[in-house]
Legacy VTK file of the C-alpha trace (Angstrom):
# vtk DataFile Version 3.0
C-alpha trace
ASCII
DATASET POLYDATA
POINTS 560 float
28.505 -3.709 -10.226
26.318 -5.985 -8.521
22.162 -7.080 -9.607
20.962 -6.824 -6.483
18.555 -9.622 -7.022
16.242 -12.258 -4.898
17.496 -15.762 -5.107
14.512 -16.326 -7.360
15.415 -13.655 -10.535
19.385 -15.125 -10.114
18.743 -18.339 -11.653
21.408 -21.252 -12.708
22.427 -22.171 -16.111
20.249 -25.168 -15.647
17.084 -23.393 -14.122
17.713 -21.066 -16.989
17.656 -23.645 -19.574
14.553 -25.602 -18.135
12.585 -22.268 -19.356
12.936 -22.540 -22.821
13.902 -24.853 -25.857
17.841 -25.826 -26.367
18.042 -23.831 -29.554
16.683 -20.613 -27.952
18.946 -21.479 -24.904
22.165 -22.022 -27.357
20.972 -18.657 -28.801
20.590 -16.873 -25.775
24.469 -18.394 -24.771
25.692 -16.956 -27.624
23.658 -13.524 -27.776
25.219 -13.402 -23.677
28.694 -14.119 -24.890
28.657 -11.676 -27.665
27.570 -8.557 -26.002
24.268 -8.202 -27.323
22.720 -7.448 -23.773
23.024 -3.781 -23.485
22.057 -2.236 -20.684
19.526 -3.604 -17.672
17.655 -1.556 -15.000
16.209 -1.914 -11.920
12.804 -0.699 -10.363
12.034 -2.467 -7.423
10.574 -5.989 -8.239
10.721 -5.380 -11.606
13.866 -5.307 -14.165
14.056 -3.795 -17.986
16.771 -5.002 -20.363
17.576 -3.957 -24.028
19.049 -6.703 -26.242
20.530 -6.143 -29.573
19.311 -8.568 -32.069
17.404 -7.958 -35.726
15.991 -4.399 -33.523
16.895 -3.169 -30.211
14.250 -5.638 -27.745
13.543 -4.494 -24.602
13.269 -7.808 -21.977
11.081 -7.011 -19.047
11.344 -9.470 -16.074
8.939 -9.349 -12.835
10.028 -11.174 -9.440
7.538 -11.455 -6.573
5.632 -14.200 -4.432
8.653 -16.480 -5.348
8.568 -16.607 -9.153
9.767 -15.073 -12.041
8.146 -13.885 -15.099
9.527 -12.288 -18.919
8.353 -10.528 -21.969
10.615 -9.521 -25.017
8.543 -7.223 -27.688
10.308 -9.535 -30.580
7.999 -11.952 -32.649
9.257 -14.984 -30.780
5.785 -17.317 -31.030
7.171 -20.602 -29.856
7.546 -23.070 -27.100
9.572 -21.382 -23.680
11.285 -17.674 -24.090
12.839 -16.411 -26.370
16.712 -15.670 -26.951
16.687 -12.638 -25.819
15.359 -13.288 -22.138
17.638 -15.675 -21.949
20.682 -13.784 -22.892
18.836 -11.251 -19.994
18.731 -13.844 -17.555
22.012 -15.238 -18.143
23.776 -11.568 -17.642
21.728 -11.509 -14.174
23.282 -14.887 -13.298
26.571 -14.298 -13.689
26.413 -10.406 -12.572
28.258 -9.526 -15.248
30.626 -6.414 -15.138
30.508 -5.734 -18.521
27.047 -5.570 -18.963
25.634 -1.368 -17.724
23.497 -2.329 -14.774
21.433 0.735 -13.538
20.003 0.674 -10.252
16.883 2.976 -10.222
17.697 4.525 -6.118
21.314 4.708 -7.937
19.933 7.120 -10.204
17.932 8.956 -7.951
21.721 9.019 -6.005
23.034 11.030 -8.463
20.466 13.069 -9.256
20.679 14.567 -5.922
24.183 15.388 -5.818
23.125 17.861 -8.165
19.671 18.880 -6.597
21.584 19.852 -3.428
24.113 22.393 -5.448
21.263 24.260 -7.512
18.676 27.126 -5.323
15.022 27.321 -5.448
15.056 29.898 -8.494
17.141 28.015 -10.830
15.421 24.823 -9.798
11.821 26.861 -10.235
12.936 28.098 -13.848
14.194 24.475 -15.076
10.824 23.010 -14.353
8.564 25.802 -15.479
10.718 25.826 -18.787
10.121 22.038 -18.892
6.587 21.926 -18.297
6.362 24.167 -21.032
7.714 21.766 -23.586
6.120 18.517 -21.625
3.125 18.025 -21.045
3.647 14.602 -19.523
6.826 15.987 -17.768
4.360 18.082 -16.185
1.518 15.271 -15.357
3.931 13.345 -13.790
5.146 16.524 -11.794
1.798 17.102 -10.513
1.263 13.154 -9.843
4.214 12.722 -8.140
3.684 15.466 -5.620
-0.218 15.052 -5.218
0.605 11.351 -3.851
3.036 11.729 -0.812
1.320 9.378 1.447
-2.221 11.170 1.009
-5.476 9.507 -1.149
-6.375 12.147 -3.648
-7.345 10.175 -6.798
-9.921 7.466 -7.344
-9.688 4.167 -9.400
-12.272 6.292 -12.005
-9.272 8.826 -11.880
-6.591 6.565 -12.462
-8.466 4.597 -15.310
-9.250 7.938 -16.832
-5.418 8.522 -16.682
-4.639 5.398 -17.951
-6.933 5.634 -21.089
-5.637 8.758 -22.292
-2.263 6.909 -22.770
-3.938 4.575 -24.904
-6.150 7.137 -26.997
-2.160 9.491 -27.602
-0.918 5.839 -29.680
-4.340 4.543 -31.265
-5.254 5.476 -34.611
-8.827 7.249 -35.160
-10.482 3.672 -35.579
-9.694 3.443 -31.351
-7.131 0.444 -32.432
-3.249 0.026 -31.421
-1.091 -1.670 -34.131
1.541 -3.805 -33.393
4.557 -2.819 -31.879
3.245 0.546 -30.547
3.096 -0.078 -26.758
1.677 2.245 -24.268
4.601 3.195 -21.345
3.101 1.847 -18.240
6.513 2.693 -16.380
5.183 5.638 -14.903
2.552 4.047 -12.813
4.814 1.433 -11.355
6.884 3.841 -10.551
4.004 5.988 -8.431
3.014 3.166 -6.574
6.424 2.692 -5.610
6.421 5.876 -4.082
2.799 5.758 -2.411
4.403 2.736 -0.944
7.233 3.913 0.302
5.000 6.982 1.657
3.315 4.132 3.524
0.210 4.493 1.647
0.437 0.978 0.049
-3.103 0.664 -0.269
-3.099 3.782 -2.912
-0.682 1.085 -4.551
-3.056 -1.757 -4.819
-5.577 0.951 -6.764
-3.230 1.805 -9.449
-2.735 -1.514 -10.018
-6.184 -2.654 -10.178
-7.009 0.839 -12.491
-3.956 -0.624 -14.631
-5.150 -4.427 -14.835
-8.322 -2.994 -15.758
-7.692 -0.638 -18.751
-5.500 -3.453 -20.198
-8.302 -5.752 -20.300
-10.932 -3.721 -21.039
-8.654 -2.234 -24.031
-7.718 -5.933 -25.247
-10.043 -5.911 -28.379
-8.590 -2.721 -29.624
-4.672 -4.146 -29.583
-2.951 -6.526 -32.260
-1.406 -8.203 -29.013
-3.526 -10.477 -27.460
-0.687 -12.461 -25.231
2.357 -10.435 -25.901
3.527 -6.800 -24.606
-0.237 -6.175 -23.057
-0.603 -9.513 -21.746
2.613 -9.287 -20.017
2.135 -6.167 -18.448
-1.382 -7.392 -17.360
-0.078 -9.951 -15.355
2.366 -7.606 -14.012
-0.194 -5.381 -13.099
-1.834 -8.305 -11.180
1.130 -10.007 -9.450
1.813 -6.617 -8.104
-1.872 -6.107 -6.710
-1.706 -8.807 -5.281
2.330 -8.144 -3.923
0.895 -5.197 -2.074
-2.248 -6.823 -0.590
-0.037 -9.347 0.536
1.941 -6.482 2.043
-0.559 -4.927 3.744
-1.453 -7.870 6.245
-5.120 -7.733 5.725
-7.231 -9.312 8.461
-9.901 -11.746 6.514
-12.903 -9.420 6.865
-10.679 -6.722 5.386
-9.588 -9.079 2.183
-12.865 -10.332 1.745
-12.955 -7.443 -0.702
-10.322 -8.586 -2.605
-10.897 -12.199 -2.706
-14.202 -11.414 -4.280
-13.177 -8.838 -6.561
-10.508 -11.395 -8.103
-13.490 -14.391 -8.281
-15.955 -12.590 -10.021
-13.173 -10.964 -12.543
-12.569 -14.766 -12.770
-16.038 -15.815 -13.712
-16.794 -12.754 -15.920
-14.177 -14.387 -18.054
-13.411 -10.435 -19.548
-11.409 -11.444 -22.004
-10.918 -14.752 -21.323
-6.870 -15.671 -22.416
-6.752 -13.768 -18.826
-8.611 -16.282 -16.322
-5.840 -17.873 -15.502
-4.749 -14.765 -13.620
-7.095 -14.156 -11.889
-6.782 -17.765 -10.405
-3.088 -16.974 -9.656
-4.531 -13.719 -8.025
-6.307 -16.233 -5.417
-3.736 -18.318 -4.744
-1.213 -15.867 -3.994
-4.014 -13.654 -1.755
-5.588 -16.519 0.174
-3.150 -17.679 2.713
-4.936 -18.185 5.828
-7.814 -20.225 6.522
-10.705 -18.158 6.591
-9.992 -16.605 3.336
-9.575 -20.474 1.706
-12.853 -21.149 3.172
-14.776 -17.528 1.905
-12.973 -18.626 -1.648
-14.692 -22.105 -1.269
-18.001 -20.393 -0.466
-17.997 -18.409 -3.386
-16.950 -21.207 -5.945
-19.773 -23.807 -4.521
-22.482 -22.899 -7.222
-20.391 -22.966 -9.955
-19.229 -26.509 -9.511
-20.697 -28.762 -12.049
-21.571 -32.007 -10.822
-20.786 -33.706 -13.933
-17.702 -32.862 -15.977
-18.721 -32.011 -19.654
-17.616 -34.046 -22.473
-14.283 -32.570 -23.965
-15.828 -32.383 -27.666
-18.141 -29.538 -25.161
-14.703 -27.530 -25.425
-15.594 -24.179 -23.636
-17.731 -26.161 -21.024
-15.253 -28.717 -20.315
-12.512 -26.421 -19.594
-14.595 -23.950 -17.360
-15.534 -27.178 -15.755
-11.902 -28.412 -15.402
-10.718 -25.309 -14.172
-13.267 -24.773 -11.865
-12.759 -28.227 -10.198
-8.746 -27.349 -9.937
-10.185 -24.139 -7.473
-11.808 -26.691 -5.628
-9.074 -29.162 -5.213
-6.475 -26.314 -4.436
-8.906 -25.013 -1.661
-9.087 -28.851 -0.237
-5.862 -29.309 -0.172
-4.155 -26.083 0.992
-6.803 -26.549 3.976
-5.320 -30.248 4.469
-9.430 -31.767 3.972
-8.032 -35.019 3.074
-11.104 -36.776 2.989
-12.756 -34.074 0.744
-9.814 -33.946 -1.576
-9.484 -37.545 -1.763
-13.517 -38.325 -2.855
-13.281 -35.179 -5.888
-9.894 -36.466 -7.040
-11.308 -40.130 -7.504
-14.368 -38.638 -9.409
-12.227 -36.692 -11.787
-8.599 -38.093 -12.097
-9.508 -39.919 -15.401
-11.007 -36.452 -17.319
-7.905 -34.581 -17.166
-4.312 -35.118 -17.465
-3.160 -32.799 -14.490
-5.889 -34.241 -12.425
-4.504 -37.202 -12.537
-0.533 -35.870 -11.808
-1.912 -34.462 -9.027
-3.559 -37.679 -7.580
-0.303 -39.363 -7.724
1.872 -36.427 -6.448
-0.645 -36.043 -3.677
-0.783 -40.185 -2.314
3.177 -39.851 -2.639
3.244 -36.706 -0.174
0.903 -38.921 1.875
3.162 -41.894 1.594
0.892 -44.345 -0.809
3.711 -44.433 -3.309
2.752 -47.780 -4.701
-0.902 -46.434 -5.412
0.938 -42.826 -7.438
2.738 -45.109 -9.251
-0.592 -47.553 -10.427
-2.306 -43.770 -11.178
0.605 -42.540 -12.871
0.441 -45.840 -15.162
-3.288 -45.866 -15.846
-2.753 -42.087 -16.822
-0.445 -43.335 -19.768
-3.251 -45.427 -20.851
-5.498 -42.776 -20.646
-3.790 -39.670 -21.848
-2.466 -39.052 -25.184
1.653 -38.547 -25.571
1.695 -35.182 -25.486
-0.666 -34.630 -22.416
1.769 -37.172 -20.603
4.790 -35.562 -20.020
5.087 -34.463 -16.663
3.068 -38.117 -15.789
5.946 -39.436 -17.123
8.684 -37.788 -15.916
6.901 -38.251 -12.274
7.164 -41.797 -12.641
10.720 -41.570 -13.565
11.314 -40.295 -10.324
9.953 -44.552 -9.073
11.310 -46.010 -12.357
15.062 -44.858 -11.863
15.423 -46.479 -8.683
12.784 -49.526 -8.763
11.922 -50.551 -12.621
15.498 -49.654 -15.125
13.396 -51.488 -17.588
10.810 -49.182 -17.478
12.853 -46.372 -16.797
14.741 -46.915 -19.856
11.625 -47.609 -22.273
10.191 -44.060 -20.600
12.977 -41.955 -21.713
12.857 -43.315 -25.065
9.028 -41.950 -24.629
9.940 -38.901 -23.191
12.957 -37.976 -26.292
10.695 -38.858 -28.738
7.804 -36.802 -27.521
9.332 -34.158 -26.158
12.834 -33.908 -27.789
14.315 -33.015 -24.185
18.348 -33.532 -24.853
18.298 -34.268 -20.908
16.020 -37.236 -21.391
18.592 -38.217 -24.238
21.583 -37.878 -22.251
20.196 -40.259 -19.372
19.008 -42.910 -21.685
22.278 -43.502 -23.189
24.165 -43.708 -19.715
21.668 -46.487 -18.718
22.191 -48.098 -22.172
25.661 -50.557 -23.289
26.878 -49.460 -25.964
25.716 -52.524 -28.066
22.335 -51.770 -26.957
21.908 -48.014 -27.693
24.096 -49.042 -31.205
21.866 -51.492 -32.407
18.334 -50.807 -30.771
17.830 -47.562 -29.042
19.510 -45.257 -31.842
17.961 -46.925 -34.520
14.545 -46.551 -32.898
14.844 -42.768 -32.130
16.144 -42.051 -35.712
13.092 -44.671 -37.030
10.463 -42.728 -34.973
11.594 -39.397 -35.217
11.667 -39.385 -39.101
8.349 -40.466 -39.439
5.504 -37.429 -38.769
6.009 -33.989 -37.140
8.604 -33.289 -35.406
10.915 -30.361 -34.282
12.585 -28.993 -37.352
16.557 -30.296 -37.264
15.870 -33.094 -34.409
17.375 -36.161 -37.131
20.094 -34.091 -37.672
20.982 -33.120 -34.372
20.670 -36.424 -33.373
22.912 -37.333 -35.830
25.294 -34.690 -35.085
25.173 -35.534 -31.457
26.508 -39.109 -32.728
29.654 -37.681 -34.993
27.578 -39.501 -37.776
28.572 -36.535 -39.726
28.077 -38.092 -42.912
24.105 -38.846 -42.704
23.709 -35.232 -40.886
25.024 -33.842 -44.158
22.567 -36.171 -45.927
19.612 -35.565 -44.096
20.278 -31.484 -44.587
21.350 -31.708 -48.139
17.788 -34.106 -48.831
15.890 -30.657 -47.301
16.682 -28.414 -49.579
16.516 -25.630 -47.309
18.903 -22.703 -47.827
17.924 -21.646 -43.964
18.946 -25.501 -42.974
22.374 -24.751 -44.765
22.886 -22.330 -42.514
22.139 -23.545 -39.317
24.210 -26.409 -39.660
26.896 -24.672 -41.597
29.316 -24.679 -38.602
29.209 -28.016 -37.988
29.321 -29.473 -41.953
30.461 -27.067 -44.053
34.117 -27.145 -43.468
33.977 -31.549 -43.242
32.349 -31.037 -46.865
33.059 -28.135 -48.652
32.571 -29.115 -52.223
28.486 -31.058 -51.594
28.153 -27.868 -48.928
28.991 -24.992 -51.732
27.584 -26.346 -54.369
24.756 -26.736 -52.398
23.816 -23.233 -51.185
24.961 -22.480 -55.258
21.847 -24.273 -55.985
19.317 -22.519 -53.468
20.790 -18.779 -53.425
19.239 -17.526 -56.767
15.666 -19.096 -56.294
16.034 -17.848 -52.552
16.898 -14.426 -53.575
13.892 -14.806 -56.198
11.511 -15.590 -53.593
10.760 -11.955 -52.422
11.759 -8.663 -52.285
12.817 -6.287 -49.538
15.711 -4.905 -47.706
15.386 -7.557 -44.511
15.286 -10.437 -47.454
18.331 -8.903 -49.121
19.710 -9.134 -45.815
19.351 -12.533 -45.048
20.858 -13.223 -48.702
24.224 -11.318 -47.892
24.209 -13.942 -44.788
23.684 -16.819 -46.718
26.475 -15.095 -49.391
28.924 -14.816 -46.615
28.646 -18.032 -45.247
29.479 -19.671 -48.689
32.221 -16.952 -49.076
33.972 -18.560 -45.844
33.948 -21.890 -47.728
37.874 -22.479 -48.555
38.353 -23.538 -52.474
35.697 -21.580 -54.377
36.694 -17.972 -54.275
36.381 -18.136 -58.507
33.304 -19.775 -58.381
31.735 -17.252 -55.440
33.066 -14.412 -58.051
31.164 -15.884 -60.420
27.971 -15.711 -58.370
28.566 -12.117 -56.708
29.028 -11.057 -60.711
25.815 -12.932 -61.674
23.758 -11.239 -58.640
24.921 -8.050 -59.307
23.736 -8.479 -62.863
20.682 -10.061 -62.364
19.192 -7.572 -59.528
20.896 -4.753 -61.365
17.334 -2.567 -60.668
17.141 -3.250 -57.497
19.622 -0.953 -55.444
18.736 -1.959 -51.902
20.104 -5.410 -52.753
23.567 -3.926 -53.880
23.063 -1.391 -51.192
22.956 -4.856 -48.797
26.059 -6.851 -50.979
28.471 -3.894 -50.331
29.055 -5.320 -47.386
30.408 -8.771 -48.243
LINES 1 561
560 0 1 2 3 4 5 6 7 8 9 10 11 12 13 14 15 16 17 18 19 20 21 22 23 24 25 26 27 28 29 30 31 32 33 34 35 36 37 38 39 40 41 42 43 44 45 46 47 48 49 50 51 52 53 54 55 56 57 58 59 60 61 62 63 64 65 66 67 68 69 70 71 72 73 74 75 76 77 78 79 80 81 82 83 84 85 86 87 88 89 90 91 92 93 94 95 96 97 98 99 100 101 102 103 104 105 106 107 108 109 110 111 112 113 114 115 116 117 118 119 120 121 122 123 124 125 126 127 128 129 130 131 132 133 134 135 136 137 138 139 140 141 142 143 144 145 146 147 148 149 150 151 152 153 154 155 156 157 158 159 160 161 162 163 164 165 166 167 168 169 170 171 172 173 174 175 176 177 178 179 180 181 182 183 184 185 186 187 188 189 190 191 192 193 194 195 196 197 198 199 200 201 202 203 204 205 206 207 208 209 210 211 212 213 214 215 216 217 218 219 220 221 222 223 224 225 226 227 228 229 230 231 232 233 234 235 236 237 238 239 240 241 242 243 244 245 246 247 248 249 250 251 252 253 254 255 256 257 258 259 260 261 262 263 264 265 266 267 268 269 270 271 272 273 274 275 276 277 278 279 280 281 282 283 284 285 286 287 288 289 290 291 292 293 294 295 296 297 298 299 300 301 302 303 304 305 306 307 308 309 310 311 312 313 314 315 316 317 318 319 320 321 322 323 324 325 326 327 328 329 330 331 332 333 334 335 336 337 338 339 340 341 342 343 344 345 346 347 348 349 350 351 352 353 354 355 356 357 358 359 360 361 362 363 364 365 366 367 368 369 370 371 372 373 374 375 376 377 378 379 380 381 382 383 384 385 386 387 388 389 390 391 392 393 394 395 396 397 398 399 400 401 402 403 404 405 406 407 408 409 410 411 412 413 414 415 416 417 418 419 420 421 422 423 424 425 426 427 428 429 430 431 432 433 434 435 436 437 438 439 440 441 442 443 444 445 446 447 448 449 450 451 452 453 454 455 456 457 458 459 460 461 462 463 464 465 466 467 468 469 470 471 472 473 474 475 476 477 478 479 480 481 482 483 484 485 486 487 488 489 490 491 492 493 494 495 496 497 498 499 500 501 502 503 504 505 506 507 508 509 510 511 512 513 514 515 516 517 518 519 520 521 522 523 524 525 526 527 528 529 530 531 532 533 534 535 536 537 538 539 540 541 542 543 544 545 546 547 548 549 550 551 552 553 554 555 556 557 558 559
């Protein structure tokens, strides 16, 4: 069955990868490949998947105003999504058969196949029976028929609404834990239907009653950028989706436009400016409302950007100052744009990248290359990514000396495998042998860096030998693991005897069934190690004798 999706949601491989780390896209290959993406639906711009992984995950995905955007409720804390979007996002690439797609007006389909065989009595009974034993069942009932097309509720009425949801999960302290997320699925779906009722504006309000409760309920959730801060910005990018749908006339948005500033400056909480500022962009697309947006910012500008050791002032400042150069430049005020950029290019990293995209649009690519360069100078490595990469762009072409000595930069920064893979095709062989290899391993072992980078380097090489010397010096049972497949069957003898040595003060280190768990992994992964069956006997012997009181762990080893 076909995803009926916008160009945007159906991404390539390579988009797909851009959007998170190689080891979470590898993941996410294999988590697509082995059928841990169970079942994805479909509600209008927005799409729910469950992924099998430690727990059943549920991925939600929101298209509109030509972008994308993901949660996943797992712990995933790091740099790009997680796994389990991208296992998500992969399946809606490829369309894949195999994986049960379930189109929401599908559904609905079905469902009235059977509405049109039952009569008004038996259909009268089923609900009254059901309202009896749901309550929500019944809510939504009265909801869903109180809003065809006609205004009946407030935002007081939805907030009020929305609240109660969040009182049913907290405990008597007001406070959510982790994990326990309120069902917002409801309202999305009711202002789907006022929409479709052509009462789009009764849309908008739910929205902006939903935004609102998840902000103003922020202190009382362990979740500060997680399930609740996903479904905030939701809740916005579809406020703003129906504004946008509603064709306002600029004295009918001016409304809006202010509504969304002032959120802005209130700065309630403030880990949600930033969309609030999206909020803006999206709504202000015609002149007049640029201009009201520009009127409104004025006497906030500082004419002095704060010191950056000022933290909270500096940022405000920066951010306000990006407002003002978006405003310039959607309205094409050259010469405004041109005399704040020069004041401010040097205080801010994407100041500066926007300086030098903005004299290449306007054909000064000489002078965005000389600002692109000074920004090096004036920006610290990891604030100069994207300056670099721009300049790569000039570089590739113009300077392969400085092209080359950027992606050596750029990997060692960044540790982008596509930065790798271009530097050695504009290397000899002699060259990346004797100076460019030697310099990535030389810098990359010295500091902080990604876990593994050495040996994936290595790995990357067929220098097999130091990869198994760089993850035996570790010490790391977990780094034993994750490099098993590549190692462990080139080295069996260093590789079992080395997971021999870790396994017992591993299994020491806590206690626990998910622990016990991840011990029966490491257990079977040695198992699969071809030579050492006595020797593994030995160990499951000694384990069983050891943790003899603890019954979850022989619960766990049953399995190996």
């Amino acid at each position: 069955m076909d995803f009926k999706l916008s160009g945007k949601t159906k991404l390539t491989l390579d988009e797909i990868r851009e959007l998170c780390t190689e080891s979470s896209f590898e993941r996410g290959v294999n988590y697509y490949k082995t059928g841990r993406v169970i079942n994805i639906e479909q509600s209008g711009k927005r799409i729910i998947a469950t992924v099998q992984g430690t727990d059943d995950y549920t991925v939600t995905i929101y298209e509109g105003n030509n972008r994308i955007s993901a949660t996943c409720t797992c712990p995933y804390d790091f740099e790009g999504y997680c796994k389990h979007i991208v296992a998500t996002l992969i399946a809606l690439s490829l369309n894949d058969n195999k994986v049960k797609v379930v189109n929401k007006k599908e559904k609905e389909d079905r469902s009235k196949v059977i509405l049109n065989n039952l009569s008004l009595d038996e259909l009268k009974m089923f609900l009254n029976t059901e309202f009896d034993k749901n309550q929500v069942f019944k809510e939504n009932f009265i909801i869903y028929f109180s809003g065809k097309g006609v205004k009946t509720r407030n935002l007081r009425d939805y907030k009020k609404e929305i609240e109660r949801s969040y009182r049913e999960l907290s405990d008597r302290h007001g406070f959510i834990k982790y994990g326990m997320n309120v069902d917002f699925n409801k309202y999305y779906d009711l202002a789907e239907r006022f929409d479709e009722a052509g009462n789009t504006l009764e849309a908008v309000t739910i929205f902006q009653a939903l935004s609102e409760v998840i902000a103003e309920n922020m202190e009382n959730v362990d979740d500060s950028d997680g399930y609740y801060g996903g479904e905030f910005f939701h809740a916005i990018a579809n406020m703003t989706y129906y504004l946008n749908k509603l064709e306002l006339k600029h004295e009918e948005k001016k409304r809006h436009i202010e509504y969304f500033f002032n959120k802005y400056i209130g700065n309630e909480p403030d880990y949600f400016q930033e969309y609030y500022d999206f909020a803006l962009r999206e709504i202000c697309n015609l002149k007049e409302d640029l201009k009201f947006w520009g009127k409104l910012l004025k006497p906030y500008l500082s004419e002095k950007i704060p010191d950056n050791n000022q933290w909270t002032k500096y940022y405000q400042a920066i951010h306000l100052l990006s407002m003002e150069l978006y405003i310039l430049d959607s309205l094409n005020d050259k010469e405004g744009f041109y005399q704040l950029i020069q004041k401010c290019y040097k205080k801010d990293h994407d100041f500066c990248l926007y300086y030098a995209f903005r004299l290449e649009k306007d054909g000064q690519h000489q002078k965005a290359i000389e600002i692109a360069e000074e920004g090096l100078t004036l920006f610290p490595p990891h604030l100069s990514k994207e300056i670099r990469k721009f300049l790569n762009h000039h570089y590739k072409i113009d300077s392969p000396e400085k092209y080359k000595q950027n992606l050596v930069s750029l990997f060692i920064e960044n540790q982008d495998w596509d930065d790798y893979y271009n530097l050695k095709k504009v290397c000899s062989e002699k060259e990346w042998q004797e100076i460019i290899f030697p310099l990535l391993i030389n810098s990359l072992s010295e500091g902080y860096t990604r876990g593994g980078i050495v040996t994936d380097l290595y790995l990357k090489e067929n220098m097999f030998e130091q990869a198994l010397q760089r993850v035996l010096s570790q010490k790391s049972i977990y780094s034993l693991s994750l490099y098993h497949r590549y190692l462990a069957e080139k080295y069996p003898e260093k590789y079992f005897y080395a997971y021999l040595e870790l396994i017992i003060p591993f299994a020491d280190s806590t206690m626990g069934r998910t622990h016990y768990r991840r011990i029966v992994t490491y257990l079977k992964q040695m198992k699969k190690i071809r030579g050492f069956e006595a020797e593994f006997d030995k160990l499951i012997c000694l384990l069983k004798t050891k943790y003899a009181n603890r019954p979850a762990f022989l619960d766990e080893m049953k399995y190996l």
